[in-house]
Chimera marker file (.cmm) of the C-alpha trace (Angstrom):
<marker_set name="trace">
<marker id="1" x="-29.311" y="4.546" z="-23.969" r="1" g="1" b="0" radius="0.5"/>
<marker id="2" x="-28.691" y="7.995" z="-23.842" r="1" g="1" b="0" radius="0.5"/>
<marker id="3" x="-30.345" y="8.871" z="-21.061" r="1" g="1" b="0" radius="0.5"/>
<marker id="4" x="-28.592" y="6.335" z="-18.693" r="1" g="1" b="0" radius="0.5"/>
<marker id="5" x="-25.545" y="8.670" z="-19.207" r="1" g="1" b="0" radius="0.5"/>
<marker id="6" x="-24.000" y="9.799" z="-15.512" r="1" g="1" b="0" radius="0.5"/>
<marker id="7" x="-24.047" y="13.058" z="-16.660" r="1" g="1" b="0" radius="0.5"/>
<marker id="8" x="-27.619" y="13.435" z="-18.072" r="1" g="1" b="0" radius="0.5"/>
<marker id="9" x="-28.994" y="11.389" z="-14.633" r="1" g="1" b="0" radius="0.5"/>
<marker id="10" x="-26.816" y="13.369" z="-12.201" r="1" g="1" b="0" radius="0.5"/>
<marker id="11" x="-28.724" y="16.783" z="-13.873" r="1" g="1" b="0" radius="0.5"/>
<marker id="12" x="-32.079" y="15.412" z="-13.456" r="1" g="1" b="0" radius="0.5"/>
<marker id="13" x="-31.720" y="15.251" z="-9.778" r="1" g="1" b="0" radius="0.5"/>
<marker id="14" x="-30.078" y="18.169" z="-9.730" r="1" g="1" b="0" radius="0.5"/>
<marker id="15" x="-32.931" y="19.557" z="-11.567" r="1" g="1" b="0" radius="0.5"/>
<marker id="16" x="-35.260" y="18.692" z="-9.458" r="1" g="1" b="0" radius="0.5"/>
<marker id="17" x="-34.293" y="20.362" z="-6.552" r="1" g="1" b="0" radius="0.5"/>
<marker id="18" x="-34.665" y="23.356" z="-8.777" r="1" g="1" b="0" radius="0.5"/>
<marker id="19" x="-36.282" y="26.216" z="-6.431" r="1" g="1" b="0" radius="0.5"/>
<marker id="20" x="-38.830" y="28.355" z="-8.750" r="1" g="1" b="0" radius="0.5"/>
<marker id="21" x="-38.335" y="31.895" z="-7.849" r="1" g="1" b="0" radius="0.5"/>
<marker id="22" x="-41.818" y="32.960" z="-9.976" r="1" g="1" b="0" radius="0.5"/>
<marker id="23" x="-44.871" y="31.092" z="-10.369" r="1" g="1" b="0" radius="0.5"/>
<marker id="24" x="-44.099" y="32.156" z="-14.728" r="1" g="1" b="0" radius="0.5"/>
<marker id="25" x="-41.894" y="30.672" z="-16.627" r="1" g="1" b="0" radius="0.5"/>
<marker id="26" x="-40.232" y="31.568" z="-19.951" r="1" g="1" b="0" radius="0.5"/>
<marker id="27" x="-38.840" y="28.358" z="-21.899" r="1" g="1" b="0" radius="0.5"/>
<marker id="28" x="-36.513" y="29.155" z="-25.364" r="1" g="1" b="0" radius="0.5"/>
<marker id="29" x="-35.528" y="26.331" z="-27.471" r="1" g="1" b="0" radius="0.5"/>
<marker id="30" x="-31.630" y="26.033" z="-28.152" r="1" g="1" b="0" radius="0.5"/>
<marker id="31" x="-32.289" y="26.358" z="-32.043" r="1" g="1" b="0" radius="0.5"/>
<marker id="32" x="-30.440" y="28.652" z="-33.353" r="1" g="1" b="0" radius="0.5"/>
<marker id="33" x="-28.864" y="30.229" z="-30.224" r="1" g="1" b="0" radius="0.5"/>
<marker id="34" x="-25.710" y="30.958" z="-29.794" r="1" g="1" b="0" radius="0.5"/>
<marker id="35" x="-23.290" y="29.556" z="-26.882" r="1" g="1" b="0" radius="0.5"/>
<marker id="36" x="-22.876" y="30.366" z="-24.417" r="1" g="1" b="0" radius="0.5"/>
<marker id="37" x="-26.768" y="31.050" z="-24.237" r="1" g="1" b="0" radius="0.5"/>
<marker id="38" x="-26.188" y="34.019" z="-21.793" r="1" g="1" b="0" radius="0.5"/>
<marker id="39" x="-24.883" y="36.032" z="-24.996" r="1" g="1" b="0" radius="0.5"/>
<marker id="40" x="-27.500" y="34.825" z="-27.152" r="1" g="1" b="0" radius="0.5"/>
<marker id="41" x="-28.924" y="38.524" z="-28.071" r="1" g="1" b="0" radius="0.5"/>
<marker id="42" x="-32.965" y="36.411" z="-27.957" r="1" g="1" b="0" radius="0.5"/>
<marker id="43" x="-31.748" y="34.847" z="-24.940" r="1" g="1" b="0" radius="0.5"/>
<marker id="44" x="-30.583" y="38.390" z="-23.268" r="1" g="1" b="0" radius="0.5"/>
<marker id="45" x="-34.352" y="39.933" z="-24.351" r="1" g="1" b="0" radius="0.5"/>
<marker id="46" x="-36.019" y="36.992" z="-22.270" r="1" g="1" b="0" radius="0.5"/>
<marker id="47" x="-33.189" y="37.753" z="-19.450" r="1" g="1" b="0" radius="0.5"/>
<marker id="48" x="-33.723" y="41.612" z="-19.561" r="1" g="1" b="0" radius="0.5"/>
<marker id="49" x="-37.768" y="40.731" z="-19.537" r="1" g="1" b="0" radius="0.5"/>
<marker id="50" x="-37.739" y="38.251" z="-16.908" r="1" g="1" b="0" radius="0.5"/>
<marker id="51" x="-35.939" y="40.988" z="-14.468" r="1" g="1" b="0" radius="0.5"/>
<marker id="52" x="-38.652" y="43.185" z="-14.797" r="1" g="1" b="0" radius="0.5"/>
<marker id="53" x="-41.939" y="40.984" z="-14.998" r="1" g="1" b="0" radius="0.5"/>
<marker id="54" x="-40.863" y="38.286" z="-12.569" r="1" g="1" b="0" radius="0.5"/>
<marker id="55" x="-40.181" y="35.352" z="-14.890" r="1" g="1" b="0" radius="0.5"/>
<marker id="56" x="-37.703" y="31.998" z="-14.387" r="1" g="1" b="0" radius="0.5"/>
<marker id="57" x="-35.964" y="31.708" z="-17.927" r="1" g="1" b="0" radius="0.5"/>
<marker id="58" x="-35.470" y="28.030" z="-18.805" r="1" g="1" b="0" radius="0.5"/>
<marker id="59" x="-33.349" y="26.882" z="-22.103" r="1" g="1" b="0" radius="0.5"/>
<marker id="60" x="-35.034" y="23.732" z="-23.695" r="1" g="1" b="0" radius="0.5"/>
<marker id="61" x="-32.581" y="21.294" z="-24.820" r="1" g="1" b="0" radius="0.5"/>
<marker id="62" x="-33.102" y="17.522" z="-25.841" r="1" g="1" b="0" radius="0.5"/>
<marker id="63" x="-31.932" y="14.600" z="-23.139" r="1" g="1" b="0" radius="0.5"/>
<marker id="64" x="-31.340" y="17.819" z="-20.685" r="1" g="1" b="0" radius="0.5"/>
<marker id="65" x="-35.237" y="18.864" z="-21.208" r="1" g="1" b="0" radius="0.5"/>
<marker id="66" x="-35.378" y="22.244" z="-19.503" r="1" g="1" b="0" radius="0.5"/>
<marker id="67" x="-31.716" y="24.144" z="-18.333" r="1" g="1" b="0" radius="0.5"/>
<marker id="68" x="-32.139" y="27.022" z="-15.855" r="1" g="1" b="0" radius="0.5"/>
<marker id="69" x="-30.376" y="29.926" z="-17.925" r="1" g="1" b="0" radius="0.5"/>
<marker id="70" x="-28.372" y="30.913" z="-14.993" r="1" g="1" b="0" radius="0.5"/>
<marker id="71" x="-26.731" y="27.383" z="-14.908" r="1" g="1" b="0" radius="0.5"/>
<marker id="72" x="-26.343" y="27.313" z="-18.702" r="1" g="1" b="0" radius="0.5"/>
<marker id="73" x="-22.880" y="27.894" z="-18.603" r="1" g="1" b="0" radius="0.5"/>
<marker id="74" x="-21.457" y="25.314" z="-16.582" r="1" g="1" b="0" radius="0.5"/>
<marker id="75" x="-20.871" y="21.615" z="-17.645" r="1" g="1" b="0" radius="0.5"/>
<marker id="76" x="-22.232" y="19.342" z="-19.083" r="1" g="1" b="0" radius="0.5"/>
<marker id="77" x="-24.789" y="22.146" z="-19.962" r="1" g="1" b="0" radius="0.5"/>
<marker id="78" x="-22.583" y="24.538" z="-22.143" r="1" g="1" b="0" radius="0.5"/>
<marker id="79" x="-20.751" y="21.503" z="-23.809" r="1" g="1" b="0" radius="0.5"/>
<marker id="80" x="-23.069" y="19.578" z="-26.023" r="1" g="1" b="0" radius="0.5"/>
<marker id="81" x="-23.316" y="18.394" z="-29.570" r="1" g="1" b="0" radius="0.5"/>
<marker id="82" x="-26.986" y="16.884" z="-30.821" r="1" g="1" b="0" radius="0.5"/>
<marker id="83" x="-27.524" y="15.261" z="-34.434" r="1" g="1" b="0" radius="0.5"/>
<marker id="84" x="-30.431" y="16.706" z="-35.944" r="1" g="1" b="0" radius="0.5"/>
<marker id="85" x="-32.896" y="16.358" z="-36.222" r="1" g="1" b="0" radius="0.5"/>
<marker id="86" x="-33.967" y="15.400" z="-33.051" r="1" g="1" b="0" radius="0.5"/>
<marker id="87" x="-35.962" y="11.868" z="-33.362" r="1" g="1" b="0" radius="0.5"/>
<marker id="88" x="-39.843" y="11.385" z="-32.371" r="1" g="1" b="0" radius="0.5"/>
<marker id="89" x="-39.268" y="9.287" z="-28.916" r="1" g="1" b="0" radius="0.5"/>
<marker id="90" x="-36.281" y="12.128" z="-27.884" r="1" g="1" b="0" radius="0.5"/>
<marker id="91" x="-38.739" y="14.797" z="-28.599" r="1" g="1" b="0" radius="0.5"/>
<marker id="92" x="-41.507" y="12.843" z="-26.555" r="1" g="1" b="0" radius="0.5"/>
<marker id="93" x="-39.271" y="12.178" z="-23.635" r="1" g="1" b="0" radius="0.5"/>
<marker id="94" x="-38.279" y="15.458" z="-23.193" r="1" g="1" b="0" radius="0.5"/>
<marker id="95" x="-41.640" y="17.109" z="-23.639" r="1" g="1" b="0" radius="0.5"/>
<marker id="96" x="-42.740" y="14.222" z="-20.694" r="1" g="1" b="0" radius="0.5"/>
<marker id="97" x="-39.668" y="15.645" z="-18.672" r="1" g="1" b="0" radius="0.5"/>
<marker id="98" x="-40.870" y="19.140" z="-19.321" r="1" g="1" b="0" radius="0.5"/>
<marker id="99" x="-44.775" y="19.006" z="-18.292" r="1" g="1" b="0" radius="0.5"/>
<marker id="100" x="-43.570" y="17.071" z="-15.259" r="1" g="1" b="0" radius="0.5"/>
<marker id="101" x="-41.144" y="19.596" z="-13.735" r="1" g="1" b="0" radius="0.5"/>
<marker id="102" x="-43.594" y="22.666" z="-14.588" r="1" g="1" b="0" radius="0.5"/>
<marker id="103" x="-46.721" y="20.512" z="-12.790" r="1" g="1" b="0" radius="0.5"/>
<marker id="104" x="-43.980" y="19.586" z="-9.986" r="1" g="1" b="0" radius="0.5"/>
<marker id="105" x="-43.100" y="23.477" z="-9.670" r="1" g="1" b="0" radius="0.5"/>
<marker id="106" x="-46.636" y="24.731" z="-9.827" r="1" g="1" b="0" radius="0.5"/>
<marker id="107" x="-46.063" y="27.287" z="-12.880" r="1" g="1" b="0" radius="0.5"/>
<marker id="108" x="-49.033" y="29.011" z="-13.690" r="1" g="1" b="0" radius="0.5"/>
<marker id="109" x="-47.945" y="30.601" z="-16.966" r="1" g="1" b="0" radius="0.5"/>
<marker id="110" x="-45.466" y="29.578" z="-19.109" r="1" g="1" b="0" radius="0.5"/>
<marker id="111" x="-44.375" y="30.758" z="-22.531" r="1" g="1" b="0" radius="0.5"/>
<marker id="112" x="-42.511" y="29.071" z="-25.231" r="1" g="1" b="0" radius="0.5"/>
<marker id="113" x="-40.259" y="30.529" z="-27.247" r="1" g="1" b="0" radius="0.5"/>
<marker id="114" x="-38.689" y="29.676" z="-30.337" r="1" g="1" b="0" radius="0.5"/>
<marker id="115" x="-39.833" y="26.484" z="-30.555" r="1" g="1" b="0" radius="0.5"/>
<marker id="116" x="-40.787" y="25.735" z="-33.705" r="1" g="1" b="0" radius="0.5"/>
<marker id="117" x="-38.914" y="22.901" z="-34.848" r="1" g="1" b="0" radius="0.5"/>
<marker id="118" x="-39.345" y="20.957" z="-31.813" r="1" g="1" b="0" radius="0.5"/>
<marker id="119" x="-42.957" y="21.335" z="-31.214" r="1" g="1" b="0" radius="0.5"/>
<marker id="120" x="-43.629" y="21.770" z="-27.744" r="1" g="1" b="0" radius="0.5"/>
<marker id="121" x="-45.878" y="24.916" z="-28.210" r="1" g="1" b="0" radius="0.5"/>
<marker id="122" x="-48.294" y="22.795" z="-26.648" r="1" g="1" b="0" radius="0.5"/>
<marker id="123" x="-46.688" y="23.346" z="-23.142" r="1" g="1" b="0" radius="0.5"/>
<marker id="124" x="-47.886" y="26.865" z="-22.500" r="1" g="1" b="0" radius="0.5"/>
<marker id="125" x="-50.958" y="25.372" z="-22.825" r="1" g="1" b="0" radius="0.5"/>
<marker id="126" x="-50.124" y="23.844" z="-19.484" r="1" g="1" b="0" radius="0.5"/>
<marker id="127" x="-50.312" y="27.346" z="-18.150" r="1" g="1" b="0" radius="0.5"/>
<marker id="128" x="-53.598" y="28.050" z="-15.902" r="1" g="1" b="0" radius="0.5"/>
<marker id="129" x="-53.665" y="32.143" z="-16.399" r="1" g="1" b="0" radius="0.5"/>
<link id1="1" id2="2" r="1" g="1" b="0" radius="0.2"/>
<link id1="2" id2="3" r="1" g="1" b="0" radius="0.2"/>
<link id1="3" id2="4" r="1" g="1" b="0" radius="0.2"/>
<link id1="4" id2="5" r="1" g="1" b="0" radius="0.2"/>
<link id1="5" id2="6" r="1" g="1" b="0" radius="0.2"/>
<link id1="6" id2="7" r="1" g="1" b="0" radius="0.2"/>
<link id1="7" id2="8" r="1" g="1" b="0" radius="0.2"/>
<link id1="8" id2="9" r="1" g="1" b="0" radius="0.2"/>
<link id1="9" id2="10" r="1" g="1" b="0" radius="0.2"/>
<link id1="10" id2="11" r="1" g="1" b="0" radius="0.2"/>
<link id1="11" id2="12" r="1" g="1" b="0" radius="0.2"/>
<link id1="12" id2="13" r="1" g="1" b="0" radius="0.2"/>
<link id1="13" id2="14" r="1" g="1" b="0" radius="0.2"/>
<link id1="14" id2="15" r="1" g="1" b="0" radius="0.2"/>
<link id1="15" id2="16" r="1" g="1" b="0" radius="0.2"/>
<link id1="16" id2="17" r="1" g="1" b="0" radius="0.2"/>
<link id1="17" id2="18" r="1" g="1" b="0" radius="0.2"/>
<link id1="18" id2="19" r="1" g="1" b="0" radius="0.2"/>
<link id1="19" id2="20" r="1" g="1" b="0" radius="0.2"/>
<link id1="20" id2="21" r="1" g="1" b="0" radius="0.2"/>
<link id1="21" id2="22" r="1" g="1" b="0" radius="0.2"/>
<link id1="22" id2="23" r="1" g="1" b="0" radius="0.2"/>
<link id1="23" id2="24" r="1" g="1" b="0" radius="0.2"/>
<link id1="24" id2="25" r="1" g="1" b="0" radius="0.2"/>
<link id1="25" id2="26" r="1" g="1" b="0" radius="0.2"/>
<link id1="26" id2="27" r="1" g="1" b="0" radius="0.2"/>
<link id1="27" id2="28" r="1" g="1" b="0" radius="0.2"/>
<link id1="28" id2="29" r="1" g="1" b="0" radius="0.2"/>
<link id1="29" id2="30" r="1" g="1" b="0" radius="0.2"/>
<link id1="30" id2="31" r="1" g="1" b="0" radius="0.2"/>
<link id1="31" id2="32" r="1" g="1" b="0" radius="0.2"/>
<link id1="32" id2="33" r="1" g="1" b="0" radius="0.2"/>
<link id1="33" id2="34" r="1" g="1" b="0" radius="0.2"/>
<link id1="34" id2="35" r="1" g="1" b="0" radius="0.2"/>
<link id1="35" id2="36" r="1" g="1" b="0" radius="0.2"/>
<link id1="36" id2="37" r="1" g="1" b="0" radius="0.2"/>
<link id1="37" id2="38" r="1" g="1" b="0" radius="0.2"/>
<link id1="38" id2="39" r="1" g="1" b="0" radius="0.2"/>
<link id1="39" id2="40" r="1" g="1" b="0" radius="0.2"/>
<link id1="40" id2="41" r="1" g="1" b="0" radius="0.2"/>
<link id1="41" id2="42" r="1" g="1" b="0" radius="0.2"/>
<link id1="42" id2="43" r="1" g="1" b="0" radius="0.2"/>
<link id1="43" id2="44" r="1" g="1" b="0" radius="0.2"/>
<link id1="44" id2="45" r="1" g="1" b="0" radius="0.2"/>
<link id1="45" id2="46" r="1" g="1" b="0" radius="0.2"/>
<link id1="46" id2="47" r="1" g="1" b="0" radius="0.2"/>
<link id1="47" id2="48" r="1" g="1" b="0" radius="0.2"/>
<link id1="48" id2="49" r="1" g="1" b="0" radius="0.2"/>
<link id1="49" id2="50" r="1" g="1" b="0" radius="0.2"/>
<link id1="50" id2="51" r="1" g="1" b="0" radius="0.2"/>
<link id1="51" id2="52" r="1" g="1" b="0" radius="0.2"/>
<link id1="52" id2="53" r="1" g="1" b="0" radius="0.2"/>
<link id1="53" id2="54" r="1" g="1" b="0" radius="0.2"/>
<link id1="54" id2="55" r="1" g="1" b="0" radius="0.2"/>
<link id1="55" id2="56" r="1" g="1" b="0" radius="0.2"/>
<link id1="56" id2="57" r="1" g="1" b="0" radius="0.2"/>
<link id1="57" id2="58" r="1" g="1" b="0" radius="0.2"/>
<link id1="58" id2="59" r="1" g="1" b="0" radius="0.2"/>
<link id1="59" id2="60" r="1" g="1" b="0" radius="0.2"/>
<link id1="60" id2="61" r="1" g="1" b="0" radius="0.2"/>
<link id1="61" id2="62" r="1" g="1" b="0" radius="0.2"/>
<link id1="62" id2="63" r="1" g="1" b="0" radius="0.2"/>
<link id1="63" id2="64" r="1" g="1" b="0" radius="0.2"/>
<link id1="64" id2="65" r="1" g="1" b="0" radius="0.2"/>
<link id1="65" id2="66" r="1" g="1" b="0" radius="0.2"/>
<link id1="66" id2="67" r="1" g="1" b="0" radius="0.2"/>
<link id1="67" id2="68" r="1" g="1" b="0" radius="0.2"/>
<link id1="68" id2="69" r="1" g="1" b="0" radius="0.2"/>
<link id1="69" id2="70" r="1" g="1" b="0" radius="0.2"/>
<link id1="70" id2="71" r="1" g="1" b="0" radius="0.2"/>
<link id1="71" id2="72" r="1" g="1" b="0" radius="0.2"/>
<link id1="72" id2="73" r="1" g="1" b="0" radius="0.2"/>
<link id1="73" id2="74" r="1" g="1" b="0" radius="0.2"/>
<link id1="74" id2="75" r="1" g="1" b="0" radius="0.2"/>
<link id1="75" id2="76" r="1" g="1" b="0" radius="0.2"/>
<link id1="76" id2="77" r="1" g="1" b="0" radius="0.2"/>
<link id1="77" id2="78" r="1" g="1" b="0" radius="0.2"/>
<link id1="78" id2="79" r="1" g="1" b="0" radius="0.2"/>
<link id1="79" id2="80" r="1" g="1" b="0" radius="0.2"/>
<link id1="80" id2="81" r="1" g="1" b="0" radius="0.2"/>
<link id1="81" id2="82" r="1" g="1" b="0" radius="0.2"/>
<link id1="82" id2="83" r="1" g="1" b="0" radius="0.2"/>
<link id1="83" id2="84" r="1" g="1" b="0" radius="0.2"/>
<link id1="84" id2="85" r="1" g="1" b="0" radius="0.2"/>
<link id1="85" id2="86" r="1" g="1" b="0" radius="0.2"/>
<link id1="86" id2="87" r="1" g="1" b="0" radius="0.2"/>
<link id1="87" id2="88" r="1" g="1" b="0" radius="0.2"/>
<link id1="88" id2="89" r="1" g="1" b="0" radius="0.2"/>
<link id1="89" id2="90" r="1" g="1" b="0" radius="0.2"/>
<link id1="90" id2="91" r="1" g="1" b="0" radius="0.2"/>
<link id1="91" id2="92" r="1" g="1" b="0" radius="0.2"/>
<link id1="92" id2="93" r="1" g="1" b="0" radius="0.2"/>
<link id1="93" id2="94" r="1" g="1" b="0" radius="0.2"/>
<link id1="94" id2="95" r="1" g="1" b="0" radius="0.2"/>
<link id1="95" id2="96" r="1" g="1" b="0" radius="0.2"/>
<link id1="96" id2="97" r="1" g="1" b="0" radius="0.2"/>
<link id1="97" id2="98" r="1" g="1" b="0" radius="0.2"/>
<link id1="98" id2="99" r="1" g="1" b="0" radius="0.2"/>
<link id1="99" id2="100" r="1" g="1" b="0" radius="0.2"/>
<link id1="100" id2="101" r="1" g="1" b="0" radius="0.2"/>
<link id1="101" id2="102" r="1" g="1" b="0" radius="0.2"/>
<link id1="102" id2="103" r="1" g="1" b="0" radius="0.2"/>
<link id1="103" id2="104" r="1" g="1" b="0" radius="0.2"/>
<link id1="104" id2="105" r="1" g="1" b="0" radius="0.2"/>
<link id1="105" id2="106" r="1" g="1" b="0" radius="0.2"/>
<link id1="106" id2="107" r="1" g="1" b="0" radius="0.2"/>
<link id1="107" id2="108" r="1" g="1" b="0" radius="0.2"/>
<link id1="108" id2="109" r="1" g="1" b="0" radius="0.2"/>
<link id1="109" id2="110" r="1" g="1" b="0" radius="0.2"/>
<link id1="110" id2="111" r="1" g="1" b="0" radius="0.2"/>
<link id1="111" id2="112" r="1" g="1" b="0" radius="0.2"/>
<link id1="112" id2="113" r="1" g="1" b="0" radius="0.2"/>
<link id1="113" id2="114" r="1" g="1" b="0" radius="0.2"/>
<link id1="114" id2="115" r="1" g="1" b="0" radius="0.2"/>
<link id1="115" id2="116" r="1" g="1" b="0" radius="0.2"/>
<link id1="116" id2="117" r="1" g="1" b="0" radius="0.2"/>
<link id1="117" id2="118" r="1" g="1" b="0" radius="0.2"/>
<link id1="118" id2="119" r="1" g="1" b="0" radius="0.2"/>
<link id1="119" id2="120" r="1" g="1" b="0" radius="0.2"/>
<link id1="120" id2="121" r="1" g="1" b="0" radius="0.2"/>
<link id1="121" id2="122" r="1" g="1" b="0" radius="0.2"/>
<link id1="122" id2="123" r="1" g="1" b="0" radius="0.2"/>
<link id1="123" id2="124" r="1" g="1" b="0" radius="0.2"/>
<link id1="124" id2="125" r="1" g="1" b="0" radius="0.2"/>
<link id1="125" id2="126" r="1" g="1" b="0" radius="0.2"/>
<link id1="126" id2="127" r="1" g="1" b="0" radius="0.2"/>
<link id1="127" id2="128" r="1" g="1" b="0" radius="0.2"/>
<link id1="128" id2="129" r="1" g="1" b="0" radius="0.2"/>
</marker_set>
């Protein structure tokens, strides 16, 4: 089981002693993007846009669910290889992981980026603007 992993455990608690510093949150699927996702020209837009309108940036990743962007770079975050595509109970868990943490951090708008072969555009529905 992939998800008893050290590495993939140790994150989630990690995670969740996540501090939100915005009550919006922008999440962009790693599809596509280029690594390191700091130099990801979509990813820098979100970055450049968050600075201005107040907005935690979040990369979505399956088993790691949501990476802050600013941690992106550090391991085991930057150093992953998935098969694709991603099966129906990863995609579920990590969607699970996902509306749990932005309930847990009281987001009240979140946007989803880039998303469309995972299909978690139902998430910003989560949002209460």
């Amino acid at each position: 089981n992939f998800w008893s992993k050290p590495e993939i455990r140790r994150f989630g608690k990690i995670l969740n002693r996540y501090e939100p510093k915005s009550k919006n949150a922008v999440l962009i699927c790693y599809e596509g993007l280029n690594r390191p996702f700091l130099e990801d020209e979509l990813v820098r837009k979100y970055v450049s846009i968050s600075l201005r309108e107040n907005k935690d940036v979040f990369i979505v990743v399956p088993f790691f669910g949501l990476i802050p962007i600013y941690w992106s770079d550090s391991y085991p975050l930057a150093q992953f290889e998935l098969s694709e595509p991603v099966d129906d109970l990863v995609r579920k868990h990590m969607i699970d992981v996902i509306k749990d943490f932005i309930t847990k951090k009281n987001y009240s708008k979140v946007e989803v980026v880039n998303c469309k072969d995972l299909h978690i555009e139902s998430i910003g529905t989560l949002s209460s603007s």
